[in-house]
mmCIF file of the N, C-alpha and C atoms, coordinates in Angstrom:
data_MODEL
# 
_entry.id   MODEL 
# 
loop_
_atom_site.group_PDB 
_atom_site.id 
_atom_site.type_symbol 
_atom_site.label_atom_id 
_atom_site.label_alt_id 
_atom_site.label_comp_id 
_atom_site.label_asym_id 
_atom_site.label_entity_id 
_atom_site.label_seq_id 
_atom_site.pdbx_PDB_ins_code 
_atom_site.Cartn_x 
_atom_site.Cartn_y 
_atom_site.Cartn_z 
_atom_site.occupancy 
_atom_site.B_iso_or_equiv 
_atom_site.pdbx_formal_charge 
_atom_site.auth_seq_id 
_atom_site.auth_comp_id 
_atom_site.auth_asym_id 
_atom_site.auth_atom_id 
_atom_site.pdbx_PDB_model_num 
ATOM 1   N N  . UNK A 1 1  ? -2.863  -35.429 10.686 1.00 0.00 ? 1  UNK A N  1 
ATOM 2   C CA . UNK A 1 1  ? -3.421  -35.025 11.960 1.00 0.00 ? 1  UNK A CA 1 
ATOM 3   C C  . UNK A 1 1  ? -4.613  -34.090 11.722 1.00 0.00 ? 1  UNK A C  1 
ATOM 4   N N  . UNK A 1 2  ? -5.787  -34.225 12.227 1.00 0.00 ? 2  UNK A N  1 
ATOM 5   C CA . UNK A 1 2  ? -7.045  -33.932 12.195 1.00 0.00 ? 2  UNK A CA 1 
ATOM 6   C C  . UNK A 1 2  ? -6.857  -32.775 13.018 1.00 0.00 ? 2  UNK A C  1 
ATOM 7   N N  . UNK A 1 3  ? -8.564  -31.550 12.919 1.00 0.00 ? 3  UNK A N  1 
ATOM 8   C CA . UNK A 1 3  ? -8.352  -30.284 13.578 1.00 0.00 ? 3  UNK A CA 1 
ATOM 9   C C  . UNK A 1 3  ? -9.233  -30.622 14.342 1.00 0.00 ? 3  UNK A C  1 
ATOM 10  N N  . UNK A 1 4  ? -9.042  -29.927 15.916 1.00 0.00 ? 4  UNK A N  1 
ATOM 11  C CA . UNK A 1 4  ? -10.563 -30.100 16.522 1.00 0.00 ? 4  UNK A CA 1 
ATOM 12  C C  . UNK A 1 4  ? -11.778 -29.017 16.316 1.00 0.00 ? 4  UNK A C  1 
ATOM 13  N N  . UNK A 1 5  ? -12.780 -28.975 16.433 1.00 0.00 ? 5  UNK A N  1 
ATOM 14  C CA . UNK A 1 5  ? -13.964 -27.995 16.559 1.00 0.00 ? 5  UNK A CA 1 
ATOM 15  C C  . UNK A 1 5  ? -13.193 -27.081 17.573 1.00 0.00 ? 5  UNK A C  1 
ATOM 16  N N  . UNK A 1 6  ? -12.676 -26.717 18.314 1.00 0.00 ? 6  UNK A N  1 
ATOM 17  C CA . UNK A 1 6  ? -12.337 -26.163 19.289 1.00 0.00 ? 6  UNK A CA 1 
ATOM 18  C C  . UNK A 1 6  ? -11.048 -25.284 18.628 1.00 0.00 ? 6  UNK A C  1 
ATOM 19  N N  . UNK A 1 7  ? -10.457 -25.623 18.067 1.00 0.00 ? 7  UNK A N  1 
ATOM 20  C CA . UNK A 1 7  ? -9.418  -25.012 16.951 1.00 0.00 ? 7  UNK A CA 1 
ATOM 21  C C  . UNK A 1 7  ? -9.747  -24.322 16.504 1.00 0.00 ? 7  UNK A C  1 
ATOM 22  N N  . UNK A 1 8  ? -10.784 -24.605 15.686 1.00 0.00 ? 8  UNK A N  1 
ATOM 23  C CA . UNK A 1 8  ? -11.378 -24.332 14.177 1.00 0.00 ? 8  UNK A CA 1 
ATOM 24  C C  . UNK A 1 8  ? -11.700 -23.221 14.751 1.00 0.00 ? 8  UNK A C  1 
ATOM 25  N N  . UNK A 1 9  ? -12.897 -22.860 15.830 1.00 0.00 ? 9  UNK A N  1 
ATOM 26  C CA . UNK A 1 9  ? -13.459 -21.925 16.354 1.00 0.00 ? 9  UNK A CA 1 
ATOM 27  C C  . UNK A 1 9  ? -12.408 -20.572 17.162 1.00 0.00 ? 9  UNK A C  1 
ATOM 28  N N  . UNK A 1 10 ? -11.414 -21.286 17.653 1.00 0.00 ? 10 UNK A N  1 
ATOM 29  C CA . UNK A 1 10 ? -10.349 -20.229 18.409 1.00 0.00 ? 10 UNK A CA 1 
ATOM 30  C C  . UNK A 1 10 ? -9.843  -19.190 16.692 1.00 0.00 ? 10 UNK A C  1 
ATOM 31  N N  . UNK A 1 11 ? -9.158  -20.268 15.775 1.00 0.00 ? 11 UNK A N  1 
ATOM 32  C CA . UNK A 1 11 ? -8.898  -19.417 14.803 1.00 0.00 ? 11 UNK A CA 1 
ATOM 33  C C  . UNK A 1 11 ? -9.799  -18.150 14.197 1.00 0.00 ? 11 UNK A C  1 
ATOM 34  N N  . UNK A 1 12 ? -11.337 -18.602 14.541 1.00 0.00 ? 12 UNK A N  1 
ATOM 35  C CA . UNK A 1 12 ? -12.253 -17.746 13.484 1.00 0.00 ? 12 UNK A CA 1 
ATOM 36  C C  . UNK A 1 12 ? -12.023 -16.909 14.222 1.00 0.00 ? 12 UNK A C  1 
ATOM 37  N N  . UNK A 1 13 ? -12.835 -16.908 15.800 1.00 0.00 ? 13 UNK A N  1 
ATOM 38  C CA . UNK A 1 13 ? -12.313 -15.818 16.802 1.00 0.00 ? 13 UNK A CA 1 
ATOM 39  C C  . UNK A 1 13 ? -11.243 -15.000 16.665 1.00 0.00 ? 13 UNK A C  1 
ATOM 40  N N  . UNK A 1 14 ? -10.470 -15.683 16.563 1.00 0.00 ? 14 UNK A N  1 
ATOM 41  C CA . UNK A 1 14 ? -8.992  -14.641 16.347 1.00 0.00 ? 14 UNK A CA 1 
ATOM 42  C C  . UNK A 1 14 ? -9.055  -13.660 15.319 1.00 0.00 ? 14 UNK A C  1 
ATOM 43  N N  . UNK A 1 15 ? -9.503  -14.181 14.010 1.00 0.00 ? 15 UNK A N  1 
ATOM 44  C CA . UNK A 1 15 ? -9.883  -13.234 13.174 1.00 0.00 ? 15 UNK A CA 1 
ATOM 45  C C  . UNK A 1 15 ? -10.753 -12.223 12.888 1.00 0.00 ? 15 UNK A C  1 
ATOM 46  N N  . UNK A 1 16 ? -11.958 -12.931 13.414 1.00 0.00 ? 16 UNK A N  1 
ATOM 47  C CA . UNK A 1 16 ? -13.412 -12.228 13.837 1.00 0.00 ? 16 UNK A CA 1 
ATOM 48  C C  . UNK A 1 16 ? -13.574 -12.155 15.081 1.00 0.00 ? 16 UNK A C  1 
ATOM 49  N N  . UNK A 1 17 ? -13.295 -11.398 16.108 1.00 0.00 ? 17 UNK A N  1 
ATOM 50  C CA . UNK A 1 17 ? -13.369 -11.087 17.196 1.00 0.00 ? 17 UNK A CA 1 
ATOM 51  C C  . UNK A 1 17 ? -15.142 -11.369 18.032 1.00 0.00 ? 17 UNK A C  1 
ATOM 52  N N  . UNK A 1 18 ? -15.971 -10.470 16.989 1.00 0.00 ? 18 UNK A N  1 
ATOM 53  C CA . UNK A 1 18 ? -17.224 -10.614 17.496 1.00 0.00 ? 18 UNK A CA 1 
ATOM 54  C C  . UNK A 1 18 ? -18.280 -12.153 16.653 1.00 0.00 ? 18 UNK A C  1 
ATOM 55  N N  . UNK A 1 19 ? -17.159 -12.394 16.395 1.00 0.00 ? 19 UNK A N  1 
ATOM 56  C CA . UNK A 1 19 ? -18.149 -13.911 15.525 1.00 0.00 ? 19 UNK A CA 1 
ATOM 57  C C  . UNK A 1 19 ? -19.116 -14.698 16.280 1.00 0.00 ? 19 UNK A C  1 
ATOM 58  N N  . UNK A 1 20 ? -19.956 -14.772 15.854 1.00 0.00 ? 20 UNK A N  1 
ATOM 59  C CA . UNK A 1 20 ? -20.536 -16.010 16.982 1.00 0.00 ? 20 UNK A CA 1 
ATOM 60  C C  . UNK A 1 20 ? -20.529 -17.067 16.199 1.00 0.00 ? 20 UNK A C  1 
ATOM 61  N N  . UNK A 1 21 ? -19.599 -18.437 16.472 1.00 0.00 ? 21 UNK A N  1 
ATOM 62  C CA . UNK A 1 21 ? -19.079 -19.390 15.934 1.00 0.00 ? 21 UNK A CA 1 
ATOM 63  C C  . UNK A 1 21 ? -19.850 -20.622 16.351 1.00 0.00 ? 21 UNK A C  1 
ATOM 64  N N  . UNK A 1 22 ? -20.533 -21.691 15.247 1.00 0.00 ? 22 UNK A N  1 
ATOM 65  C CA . UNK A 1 22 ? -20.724 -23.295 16.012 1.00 0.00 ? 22 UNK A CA 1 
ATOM 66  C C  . UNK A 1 22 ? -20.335 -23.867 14.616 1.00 0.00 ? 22 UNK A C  1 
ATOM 67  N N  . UNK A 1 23 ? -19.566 -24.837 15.389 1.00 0.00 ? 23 UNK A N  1 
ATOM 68  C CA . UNK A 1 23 ? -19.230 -26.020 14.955 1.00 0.00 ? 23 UNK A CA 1 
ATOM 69  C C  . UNK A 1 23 ? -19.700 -27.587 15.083 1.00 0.00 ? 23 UNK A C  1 
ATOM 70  N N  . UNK A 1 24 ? -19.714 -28.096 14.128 1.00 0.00 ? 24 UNK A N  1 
ATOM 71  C CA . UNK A 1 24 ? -20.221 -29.632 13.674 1.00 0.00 ? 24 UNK A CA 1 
ATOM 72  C C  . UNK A 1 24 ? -19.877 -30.829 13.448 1.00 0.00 ? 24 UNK A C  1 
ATOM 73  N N  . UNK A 1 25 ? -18.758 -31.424 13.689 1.00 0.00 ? 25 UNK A N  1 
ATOM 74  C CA . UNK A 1 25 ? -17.865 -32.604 13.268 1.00 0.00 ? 25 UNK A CA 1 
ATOM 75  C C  . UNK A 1 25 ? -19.207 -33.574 12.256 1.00 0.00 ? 25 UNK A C  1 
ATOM 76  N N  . UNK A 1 26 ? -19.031 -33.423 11.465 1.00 0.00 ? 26 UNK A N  1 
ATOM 77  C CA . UNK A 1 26 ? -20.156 -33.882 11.073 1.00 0.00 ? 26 UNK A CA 1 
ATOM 78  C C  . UNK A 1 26 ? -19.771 -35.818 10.577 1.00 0.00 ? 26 UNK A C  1 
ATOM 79  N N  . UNK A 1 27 ? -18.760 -36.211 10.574 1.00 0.00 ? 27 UNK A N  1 
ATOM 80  C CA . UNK A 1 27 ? -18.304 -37.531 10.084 1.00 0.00 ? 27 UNK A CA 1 
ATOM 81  C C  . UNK A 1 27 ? -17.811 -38.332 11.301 1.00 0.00 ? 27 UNK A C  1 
ATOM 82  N N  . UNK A 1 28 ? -17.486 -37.344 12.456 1.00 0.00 ? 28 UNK A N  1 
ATOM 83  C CA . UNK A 1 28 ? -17.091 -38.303 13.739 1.00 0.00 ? 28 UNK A CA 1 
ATOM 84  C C  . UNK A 1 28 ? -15.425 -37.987 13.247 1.00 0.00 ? 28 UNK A C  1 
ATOM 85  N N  . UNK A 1 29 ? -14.686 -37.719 12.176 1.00 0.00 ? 29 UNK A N  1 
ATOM 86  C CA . UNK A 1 29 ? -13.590 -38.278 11.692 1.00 0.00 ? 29 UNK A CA 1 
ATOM 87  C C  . UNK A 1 29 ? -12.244 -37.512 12.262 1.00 0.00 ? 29 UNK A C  1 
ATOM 88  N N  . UNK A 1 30 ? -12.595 -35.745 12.250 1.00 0.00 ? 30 UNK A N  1 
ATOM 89  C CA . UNK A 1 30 ? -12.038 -34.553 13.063 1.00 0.00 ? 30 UNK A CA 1 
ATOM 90  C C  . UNK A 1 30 ? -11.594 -33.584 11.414 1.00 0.00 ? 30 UNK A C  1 
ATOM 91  N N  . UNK A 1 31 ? -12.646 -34.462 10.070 1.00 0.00 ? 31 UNK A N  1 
ATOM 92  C CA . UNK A 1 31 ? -11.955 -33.904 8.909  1.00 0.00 ? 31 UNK A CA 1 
ATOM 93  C C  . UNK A 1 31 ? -12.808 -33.162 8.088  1.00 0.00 ? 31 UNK A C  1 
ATOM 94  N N  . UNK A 1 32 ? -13.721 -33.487 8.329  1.00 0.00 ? 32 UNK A N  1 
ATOM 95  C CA . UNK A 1 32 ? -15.377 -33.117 7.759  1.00 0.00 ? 32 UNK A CA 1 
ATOM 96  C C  . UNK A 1 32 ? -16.584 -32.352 8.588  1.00 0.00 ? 32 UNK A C  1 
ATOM 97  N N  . UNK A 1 33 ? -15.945 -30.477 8.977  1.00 0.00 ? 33 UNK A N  1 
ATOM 98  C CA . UNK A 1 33 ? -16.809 -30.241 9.463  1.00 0.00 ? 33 UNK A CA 1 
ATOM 99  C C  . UNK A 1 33 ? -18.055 -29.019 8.889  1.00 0.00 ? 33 UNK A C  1 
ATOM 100 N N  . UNK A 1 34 ? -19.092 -28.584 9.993  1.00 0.00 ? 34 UNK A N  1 
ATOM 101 C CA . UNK A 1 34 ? -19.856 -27.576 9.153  1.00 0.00 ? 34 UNK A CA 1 
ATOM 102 C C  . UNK A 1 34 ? -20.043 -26.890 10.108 1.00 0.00 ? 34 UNK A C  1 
ATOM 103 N N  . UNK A 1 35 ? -19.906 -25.633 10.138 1.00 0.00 ? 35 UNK A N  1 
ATOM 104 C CA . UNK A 1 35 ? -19.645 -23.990 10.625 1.00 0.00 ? 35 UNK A CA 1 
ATOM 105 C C  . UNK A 1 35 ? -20.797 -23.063 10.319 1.00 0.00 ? 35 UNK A C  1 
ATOM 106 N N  . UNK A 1 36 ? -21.412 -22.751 11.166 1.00 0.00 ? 36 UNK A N  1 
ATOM 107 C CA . UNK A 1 36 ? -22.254 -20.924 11.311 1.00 0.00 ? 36 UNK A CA 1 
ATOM 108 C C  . UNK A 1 36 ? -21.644 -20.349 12.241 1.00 0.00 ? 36 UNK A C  1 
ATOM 109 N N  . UNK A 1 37 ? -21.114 -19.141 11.159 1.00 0.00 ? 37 UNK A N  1 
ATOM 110 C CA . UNK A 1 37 ? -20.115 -18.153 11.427 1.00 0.00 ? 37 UNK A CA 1 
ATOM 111 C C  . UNK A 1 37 ? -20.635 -16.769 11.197 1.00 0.00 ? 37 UNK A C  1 
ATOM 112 N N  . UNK A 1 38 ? -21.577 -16.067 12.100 1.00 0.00 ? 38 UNK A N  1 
ATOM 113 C CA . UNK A 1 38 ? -22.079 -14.954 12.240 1.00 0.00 ? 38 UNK A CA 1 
ATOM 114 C C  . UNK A 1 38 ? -21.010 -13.682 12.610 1.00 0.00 ? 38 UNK A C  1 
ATOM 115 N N  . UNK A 1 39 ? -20.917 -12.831 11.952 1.00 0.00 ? 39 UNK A N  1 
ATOM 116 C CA . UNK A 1 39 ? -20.233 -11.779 12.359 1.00 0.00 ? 39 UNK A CA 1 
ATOM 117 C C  . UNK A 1 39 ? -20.679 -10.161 11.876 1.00 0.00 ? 39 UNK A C  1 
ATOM 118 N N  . UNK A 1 40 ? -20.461 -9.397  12.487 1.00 0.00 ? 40 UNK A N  1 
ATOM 119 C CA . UNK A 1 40 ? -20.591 -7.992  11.753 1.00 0.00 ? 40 UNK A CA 1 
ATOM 120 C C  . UNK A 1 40 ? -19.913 -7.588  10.840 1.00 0.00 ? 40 UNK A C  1 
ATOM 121 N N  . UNK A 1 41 ? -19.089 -8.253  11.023 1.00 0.00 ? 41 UNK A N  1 
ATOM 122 C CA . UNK A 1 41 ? -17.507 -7.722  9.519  1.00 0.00 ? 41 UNK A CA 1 
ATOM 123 C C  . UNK A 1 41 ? -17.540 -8.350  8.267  1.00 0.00 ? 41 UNK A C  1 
ATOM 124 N N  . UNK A 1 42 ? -19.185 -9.096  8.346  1.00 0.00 ? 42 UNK A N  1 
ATOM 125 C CA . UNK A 1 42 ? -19.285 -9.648  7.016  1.00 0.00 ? 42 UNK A CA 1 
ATOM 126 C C  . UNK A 1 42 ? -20.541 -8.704  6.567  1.00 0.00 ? 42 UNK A C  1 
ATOM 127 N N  . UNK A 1 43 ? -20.907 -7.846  7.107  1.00 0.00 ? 43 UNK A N  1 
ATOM 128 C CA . UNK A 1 43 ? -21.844 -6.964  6.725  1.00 0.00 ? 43 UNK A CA 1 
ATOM 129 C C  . UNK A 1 43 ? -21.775 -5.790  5.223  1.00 0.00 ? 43 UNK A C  1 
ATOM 130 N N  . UNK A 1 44 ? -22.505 -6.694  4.316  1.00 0.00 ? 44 UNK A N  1 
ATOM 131 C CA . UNK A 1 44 ? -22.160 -5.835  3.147  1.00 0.00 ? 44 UNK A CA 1 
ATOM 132 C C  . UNK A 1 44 ? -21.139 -6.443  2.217  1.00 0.00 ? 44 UNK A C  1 
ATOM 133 N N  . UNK A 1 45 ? -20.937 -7.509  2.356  1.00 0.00 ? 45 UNK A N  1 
ATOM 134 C CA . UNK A 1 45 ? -19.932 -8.648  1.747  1.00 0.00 ? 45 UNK A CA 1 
ATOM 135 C C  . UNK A 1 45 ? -20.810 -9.410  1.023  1.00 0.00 ? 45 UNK A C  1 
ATOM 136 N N  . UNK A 1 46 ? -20.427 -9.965  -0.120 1.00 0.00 ? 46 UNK A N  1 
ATOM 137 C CA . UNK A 1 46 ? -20.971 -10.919 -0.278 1.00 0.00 ? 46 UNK A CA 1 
ATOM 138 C C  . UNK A 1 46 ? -20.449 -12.416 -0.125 1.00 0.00 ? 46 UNK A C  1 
ATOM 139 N N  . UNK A 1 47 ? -21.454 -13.601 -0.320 1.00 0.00 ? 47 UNK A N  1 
ATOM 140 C CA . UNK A 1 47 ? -21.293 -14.671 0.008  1.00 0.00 ? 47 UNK A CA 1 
ATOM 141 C C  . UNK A 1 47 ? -19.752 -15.007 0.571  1.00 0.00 ? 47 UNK A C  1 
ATOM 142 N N  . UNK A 1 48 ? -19.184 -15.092 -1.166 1.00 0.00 ? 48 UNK A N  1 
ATOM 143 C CA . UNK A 1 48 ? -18.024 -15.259 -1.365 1.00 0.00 ? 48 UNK A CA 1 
ATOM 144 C C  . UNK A 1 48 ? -17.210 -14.404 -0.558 1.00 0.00 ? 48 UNK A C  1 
ATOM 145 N N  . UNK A 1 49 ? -17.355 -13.261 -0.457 1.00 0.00 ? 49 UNK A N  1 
ATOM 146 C CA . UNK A 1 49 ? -16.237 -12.986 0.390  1.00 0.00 ? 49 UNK A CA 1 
ATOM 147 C C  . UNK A 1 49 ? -16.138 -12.721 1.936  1.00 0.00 ? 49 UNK A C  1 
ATOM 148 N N  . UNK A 1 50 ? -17.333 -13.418 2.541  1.00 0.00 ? 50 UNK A N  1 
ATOM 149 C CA . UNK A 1 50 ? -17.374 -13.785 3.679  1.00 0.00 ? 50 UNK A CA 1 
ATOM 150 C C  . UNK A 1 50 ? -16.599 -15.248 3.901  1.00 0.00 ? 50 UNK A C  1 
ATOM 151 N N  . UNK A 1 51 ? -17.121 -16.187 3.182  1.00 0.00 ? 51 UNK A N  1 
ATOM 152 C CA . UNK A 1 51 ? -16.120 -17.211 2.586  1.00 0.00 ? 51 UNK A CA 1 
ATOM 153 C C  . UNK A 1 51 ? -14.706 -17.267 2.932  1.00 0.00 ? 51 UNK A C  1 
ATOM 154 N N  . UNK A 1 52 ? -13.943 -16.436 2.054  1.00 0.00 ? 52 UNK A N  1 
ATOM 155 C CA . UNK A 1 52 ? -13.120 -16.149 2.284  1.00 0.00 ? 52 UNK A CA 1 
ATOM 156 C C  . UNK A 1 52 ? -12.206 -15.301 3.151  1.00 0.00 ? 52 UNK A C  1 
ATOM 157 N N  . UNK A 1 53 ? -13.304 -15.019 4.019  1.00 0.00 ? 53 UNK A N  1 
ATOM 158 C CA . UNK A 1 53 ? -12.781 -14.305 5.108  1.00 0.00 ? 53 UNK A CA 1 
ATOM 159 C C  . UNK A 1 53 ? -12.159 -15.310 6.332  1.00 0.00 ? 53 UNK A C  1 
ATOM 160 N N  . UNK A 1 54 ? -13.681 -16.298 6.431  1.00 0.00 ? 54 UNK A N  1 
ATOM 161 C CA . UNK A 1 54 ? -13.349 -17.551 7.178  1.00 0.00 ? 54 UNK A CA 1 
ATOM 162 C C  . UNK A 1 54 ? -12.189 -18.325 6.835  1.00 0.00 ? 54 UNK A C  1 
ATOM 163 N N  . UNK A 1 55 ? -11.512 -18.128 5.840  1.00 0.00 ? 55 UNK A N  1 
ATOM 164 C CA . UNK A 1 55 ? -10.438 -19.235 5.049  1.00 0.00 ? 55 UNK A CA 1 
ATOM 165 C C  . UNK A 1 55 ? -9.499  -18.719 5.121  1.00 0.00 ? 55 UNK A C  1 
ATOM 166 N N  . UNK A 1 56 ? -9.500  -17.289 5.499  1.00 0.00 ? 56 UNK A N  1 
ATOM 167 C CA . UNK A 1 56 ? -8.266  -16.464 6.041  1.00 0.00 ? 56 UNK A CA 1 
ATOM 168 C C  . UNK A 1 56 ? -8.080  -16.973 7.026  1.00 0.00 ? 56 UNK A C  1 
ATOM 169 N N  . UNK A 1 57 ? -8.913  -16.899 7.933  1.00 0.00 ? 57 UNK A N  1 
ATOM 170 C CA . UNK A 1 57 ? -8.536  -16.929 9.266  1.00 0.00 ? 57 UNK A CA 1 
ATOM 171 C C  . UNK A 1 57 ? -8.017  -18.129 9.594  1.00 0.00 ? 57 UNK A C  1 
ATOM 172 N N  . UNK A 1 58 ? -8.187  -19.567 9.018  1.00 0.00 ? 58 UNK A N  1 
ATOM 173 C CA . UNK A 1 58 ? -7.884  -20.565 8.866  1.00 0.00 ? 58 UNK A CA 1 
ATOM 174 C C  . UNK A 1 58 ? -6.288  -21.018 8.765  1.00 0.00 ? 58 UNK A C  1 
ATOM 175 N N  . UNK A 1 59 ? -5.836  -20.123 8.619  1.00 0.00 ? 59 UNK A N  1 
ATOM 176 C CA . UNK A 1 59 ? -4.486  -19.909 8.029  1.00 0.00 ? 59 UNK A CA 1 
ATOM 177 C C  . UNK A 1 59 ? -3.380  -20.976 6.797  1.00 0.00 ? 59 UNK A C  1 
ATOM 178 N N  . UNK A 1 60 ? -4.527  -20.921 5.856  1.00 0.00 ? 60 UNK A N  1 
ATOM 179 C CA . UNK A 1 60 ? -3.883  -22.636 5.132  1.00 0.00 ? 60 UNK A CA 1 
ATOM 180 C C  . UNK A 1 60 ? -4.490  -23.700 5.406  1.00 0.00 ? 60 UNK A C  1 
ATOM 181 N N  . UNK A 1 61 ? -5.251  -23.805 6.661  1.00 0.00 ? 61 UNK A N  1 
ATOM 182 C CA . UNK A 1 61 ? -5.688  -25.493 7.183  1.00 0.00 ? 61 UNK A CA 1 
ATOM 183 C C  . UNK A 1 61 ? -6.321  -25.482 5.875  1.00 0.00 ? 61 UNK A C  1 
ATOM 184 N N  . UNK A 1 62 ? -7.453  -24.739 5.625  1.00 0.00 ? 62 UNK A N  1 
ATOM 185 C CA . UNK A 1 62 ? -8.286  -25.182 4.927  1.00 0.00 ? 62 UNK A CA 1 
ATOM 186 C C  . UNK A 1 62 ? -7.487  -26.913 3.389  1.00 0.00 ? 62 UNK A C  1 
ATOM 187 N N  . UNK A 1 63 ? -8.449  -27.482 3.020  1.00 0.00 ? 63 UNK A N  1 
ATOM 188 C CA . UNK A 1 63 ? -8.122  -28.221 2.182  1.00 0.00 ? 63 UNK A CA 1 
ATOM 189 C C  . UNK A 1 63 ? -6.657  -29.440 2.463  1.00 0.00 ? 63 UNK A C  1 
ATOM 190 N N  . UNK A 1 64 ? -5.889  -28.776 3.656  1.00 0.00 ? 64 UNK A N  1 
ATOM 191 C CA . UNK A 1 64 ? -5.206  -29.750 4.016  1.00 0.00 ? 64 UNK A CA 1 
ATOM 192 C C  . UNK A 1 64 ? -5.594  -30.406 5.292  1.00 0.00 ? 64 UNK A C  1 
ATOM 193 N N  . UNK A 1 65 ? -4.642  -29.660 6.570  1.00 0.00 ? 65 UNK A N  1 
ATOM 194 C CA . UNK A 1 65 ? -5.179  -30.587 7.395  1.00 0.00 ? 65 UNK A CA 1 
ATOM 195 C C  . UNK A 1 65 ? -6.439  -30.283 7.892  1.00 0.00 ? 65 UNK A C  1 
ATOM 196 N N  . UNK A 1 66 ? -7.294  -29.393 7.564  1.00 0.00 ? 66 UNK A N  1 
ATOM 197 C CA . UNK A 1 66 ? -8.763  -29.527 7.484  1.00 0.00 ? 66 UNK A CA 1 
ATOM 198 C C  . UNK A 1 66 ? -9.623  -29.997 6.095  1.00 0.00 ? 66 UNK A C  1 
ATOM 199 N N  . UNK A 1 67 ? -9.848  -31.320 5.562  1.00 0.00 ? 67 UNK A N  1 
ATOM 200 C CA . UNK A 1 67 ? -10.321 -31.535 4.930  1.00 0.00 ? 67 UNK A CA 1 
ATOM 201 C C  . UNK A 1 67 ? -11.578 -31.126 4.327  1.00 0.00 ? 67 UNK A C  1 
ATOM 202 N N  . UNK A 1 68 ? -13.045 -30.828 4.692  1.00 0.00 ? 68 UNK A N  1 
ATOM 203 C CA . UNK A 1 68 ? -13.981 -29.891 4.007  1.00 0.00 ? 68 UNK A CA 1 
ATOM 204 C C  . UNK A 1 68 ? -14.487 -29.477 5.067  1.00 0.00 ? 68 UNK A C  1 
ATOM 205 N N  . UNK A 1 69 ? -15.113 -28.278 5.210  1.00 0.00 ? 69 UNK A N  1 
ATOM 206 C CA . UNK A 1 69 ? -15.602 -27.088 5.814  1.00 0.00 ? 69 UNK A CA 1 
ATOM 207 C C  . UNK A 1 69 ? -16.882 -26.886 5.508  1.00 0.00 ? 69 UNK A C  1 
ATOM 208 N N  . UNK A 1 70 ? -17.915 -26.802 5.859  1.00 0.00 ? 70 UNK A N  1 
ATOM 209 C CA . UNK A 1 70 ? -19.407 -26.367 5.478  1.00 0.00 ? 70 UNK A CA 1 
ATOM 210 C C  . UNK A 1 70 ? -19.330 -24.854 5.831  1.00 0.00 ? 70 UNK A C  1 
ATOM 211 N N  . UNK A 1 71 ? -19.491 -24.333 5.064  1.00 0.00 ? 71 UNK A N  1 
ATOM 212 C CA . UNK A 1 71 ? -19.787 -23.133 5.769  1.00 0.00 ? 71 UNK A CA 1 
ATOM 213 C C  . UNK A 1 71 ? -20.899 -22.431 5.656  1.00 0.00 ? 71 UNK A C  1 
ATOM 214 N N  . UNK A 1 72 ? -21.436 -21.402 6.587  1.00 0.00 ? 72 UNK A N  1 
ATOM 215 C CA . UNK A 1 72 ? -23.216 -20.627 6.304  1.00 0.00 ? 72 UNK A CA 1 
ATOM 216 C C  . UNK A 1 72 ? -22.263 -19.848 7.328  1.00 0.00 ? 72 UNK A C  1 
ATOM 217 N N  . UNK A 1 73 ? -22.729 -18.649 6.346  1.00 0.00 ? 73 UNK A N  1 
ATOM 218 C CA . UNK A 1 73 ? -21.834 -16.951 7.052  1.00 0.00 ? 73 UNK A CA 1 
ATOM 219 C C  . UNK A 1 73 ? -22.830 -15.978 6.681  1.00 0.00 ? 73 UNK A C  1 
ATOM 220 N N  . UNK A 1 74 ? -23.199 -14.996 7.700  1.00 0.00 ? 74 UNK A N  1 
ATOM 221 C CA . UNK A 1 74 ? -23.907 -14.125 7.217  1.00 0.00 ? 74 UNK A CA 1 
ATOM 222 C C  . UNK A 1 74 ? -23.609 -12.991 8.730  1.00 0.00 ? 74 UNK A C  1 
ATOM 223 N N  . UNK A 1 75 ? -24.570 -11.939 8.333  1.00 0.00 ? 75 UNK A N  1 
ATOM 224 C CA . UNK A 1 75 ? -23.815 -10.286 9.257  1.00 0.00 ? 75 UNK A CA 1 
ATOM 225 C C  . UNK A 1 75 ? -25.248 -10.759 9.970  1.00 0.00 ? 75 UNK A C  1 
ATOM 226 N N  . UNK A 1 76 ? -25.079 -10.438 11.703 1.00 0.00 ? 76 UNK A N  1 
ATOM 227 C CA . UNK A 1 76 ? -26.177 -10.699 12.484 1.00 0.00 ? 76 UNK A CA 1 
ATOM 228 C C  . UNK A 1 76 ? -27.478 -9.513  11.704 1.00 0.00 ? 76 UNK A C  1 
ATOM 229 N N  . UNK A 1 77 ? -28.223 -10.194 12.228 1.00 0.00 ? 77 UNK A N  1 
ATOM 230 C CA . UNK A 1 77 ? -29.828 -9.993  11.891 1.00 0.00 ? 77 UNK A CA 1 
ATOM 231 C C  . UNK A 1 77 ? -29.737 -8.276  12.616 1.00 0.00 ? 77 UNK A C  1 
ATOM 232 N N  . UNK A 1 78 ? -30.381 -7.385  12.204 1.00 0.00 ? 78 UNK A N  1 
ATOM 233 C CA . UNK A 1 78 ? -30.552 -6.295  12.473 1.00 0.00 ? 78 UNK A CA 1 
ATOM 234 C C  . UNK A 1 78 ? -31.727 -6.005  14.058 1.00 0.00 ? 78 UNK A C  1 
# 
């Protein structure tokens, strides 16, 4: 069972409160999507562990029933 964009995005929210989240189904499939995930709480993080911030919040989907994830994360523009 596939995730929707609408999922994907409630979870980040949940974790990142002030995120500003878009999502991409990028295959049509509900398995293959790509994410800009802006937040302040990645401010001073690097790549990777903004990364993994998003994959927290995910709670496990990642790699299962969300098959690949694009991700571009960065702390809003000043």
């Amino acid at each position: 069972m596939a995730m929707d964009a609408r999922e994907i995005e409630t979870m980040i929210k949940e974790a990142l409160p002030d995120a500003s989240v878009e999502i991409r189904d990028l295959a049509g499939d509900g398995d293959h999507y790509a994410a800009v995930v802006v937040s302040e709480a990645f401010r001073g993080k690097t790549r990777v562990q903004q990364h993994q911030m998003v994959y927290k919040a995910l709670k496990g989907n990642m790699g299962g029933v969300l098959h690949a994830l694009a991700l571009q994360t960065s702390a809003p523009e000043a």
